[in-house]
VEXNU-640195 format. One line per field, with one value per residue (C-alpha): x, y, z; residue number from 1; residue in three letters. Coordinates in nm, 4 decimals, always signed. Layout:
BEGIN
px = c(X	...)
py = c(Y	...)
pz = c(Z	...)
i = c(NUM	...)
aa = c(ALA	...)
This chain:
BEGIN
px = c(-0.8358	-0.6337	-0.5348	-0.2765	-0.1775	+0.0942	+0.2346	+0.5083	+0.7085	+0.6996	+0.8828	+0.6987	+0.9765	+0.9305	+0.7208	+0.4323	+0.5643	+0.5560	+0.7325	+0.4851	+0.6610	+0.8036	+0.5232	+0.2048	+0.3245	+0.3920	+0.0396	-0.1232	-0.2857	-0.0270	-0.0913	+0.0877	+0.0302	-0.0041	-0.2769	-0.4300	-0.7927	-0.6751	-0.9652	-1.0019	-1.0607	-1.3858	-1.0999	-0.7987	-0.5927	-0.6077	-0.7542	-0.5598	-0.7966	-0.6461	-0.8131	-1.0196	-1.1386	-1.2136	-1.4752	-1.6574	-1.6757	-1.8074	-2.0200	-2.2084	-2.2067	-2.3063	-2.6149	-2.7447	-3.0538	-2.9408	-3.2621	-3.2581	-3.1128	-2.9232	-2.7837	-2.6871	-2.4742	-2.3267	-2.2438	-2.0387	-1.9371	-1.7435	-1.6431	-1.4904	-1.1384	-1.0851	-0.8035	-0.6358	-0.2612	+0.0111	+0.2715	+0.5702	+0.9287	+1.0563	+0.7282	+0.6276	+0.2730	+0.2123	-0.0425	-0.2495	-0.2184	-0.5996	-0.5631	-0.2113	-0.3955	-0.6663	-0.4864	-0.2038	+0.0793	+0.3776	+0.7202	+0.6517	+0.3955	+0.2381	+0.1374	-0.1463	-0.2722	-0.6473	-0.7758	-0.8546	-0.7166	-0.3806	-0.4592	-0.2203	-0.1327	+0.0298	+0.2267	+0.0991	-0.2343	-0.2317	-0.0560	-0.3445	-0.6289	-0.4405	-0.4602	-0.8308	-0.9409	-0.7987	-1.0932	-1.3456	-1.1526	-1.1891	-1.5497	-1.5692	-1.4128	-1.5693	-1.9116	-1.8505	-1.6298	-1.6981	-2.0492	-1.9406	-1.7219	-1.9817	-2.2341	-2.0088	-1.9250)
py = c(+1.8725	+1.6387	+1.7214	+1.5110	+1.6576	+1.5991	+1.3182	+1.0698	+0.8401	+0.5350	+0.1321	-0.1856	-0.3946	-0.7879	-0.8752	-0.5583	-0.3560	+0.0347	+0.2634	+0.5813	+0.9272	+1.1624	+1.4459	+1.2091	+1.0342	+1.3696	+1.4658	+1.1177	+1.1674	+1.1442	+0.8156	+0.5245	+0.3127	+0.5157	+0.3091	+0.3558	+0.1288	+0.0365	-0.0343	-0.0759	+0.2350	+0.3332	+0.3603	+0.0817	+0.2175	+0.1300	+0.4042	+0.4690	+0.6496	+0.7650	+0.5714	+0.8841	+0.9426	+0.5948	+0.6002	+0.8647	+0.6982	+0.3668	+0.5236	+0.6702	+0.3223	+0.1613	+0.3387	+0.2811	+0.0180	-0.2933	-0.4361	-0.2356	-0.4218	-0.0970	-0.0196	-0.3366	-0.4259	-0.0705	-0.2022	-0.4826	-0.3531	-0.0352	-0.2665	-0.5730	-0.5779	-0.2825	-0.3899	-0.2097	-0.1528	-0.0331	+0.1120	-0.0454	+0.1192	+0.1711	+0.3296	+0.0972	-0.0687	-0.4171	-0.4241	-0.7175	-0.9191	-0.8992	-0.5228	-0.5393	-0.7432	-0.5227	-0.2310	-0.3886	-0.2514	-0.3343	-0.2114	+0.1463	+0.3569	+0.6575	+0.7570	+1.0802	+1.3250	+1.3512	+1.5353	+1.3306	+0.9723	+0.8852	+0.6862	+0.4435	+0.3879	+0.1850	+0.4048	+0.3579	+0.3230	+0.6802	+0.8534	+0.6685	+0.8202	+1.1575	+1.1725	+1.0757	+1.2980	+1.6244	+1.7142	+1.5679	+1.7779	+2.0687	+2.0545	+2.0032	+2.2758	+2.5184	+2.3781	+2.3851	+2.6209	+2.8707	+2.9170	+2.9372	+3.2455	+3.4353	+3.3989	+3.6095	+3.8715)
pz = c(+1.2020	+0.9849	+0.6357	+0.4601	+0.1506	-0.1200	-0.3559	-0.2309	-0.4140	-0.1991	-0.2124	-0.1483	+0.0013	-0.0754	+0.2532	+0.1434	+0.3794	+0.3064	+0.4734	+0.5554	+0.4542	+0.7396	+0.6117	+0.6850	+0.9465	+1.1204	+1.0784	+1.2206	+1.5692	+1.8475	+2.0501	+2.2207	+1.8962	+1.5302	+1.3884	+1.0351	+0.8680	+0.5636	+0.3053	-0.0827	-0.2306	-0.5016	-0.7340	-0.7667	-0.4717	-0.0798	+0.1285	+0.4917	+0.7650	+1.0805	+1.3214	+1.4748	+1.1126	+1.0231	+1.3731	+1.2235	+0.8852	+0.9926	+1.2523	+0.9887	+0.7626	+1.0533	+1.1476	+0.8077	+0.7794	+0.7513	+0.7092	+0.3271	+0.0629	-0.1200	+0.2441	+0.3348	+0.0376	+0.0166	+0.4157	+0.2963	+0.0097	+0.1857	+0.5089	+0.3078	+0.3957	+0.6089	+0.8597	+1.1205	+1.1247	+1.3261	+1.2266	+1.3185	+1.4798	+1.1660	+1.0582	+0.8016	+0.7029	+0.6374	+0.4317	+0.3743	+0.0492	-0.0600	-0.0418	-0.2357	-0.5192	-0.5452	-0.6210	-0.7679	-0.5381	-0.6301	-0.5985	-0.7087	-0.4973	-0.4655	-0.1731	-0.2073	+0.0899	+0.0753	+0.3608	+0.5691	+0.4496	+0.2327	-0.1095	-0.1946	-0.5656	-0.8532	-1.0135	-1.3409	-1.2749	-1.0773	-1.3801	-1.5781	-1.2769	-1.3208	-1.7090	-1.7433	-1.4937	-1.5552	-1.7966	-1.5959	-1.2704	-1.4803	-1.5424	-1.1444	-1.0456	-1.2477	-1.1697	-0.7951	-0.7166	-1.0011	-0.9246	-0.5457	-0.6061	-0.8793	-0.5593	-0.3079	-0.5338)
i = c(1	2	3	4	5	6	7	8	9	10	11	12	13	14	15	16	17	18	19	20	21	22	23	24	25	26	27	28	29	30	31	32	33	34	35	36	37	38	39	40	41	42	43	44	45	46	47	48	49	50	51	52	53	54	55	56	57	58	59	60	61	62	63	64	65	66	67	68	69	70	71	72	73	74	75	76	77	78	79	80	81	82	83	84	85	86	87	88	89	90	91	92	93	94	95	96	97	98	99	100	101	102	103	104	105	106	107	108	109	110	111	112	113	114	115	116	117	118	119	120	121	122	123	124	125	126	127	128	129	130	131	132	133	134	135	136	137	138	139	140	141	142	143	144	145	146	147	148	149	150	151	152	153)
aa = c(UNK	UNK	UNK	UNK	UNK	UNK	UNK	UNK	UNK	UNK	UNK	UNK	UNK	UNK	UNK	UNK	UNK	UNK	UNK	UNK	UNK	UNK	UNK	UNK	UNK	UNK	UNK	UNK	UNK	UNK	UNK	UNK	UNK	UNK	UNK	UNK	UNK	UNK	UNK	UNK	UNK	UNK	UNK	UNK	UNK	UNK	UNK	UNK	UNK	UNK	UNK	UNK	UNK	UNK	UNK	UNK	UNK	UNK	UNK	UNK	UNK	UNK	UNK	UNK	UNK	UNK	UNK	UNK	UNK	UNK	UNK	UNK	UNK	UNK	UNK	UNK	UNK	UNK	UNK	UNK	UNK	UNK	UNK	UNK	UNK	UNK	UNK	UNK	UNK	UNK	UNK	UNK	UNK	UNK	UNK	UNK	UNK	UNK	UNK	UNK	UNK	UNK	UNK	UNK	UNK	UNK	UNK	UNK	UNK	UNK	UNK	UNK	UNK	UNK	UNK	UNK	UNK	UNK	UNK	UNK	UNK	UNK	UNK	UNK	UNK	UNK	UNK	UNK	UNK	UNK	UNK	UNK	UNK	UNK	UNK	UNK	UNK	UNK	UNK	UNK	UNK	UNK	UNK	UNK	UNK	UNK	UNK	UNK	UNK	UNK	UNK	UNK	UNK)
């Protein structure tokens, strides 16, 4: 099971190439080409999905009914933009400008291990993210997790 974890401080050289970190690289799947779905994420950021993970994802998008107007635009909405890349020799992305724009990548770049995908973010946006949500994480926790431990006691 994958499960990237961990904040790296990352570069965006001039051409929107990123170079992945040694840690999450080393926990991709092993295959003749490393290749990662790159989509926008809920929040701005861009989402990376192993490829194996990404299947599973759209699998489940995809066998929603088109044919439903709330399903359907939730389909387009989440597929828009997801790409496949590669990671090159030097193991660096080149992510696509539409996806650089939308979560206004720039130079500075954090790159975050969610379970089972990496976020990419602007630096100061994901200090912003962080800030806002701590509360909200808080309340979360406590709501999920806290009732979750009173129940095995």
């Amino acid at each position: 099971m994958l499960c990237f974890s961990g904040e790296y401080d990352c570069k965006l050289d001039a051409k929107g190439r990123l170079v992945l970190p040694a840690r999450l690289k080393a926990k991709l799947p092993e295959a003749p080409a490393q290749v990662l779905v790159a989509l926008r994420g809920f929040e701005p950021c861009v989402v990376l999905y192993p490829l194996p993970s990404w299947e599973k994802i759209a699998e489940k998008v995809l066998a929603l009914n088109e044919f439903e107007e709330e399903y359907r635009l939730f389909q387009r909405s989440f597929l828009r933009g997801s790409t496949e890349i590669e990671l090159d020799g030097q193991s660096r992305l080149l992510l696509p400008k539409t996806l650089l724009n939308y979560a206004q990548l720039e130079a500075d770049i954090v790159a975050v291990g969610v379970g089972n995908r990496i976020e990419l973010w602007n630096l100061k946006n994901y200090e912003q993210n962080l800030l806002q949500d701590a509360k909200v994480f808080s309340q979360k926790a406590q709501e999920i997790l806290g009732n979750e431990a009173a129940k095995s006691l």
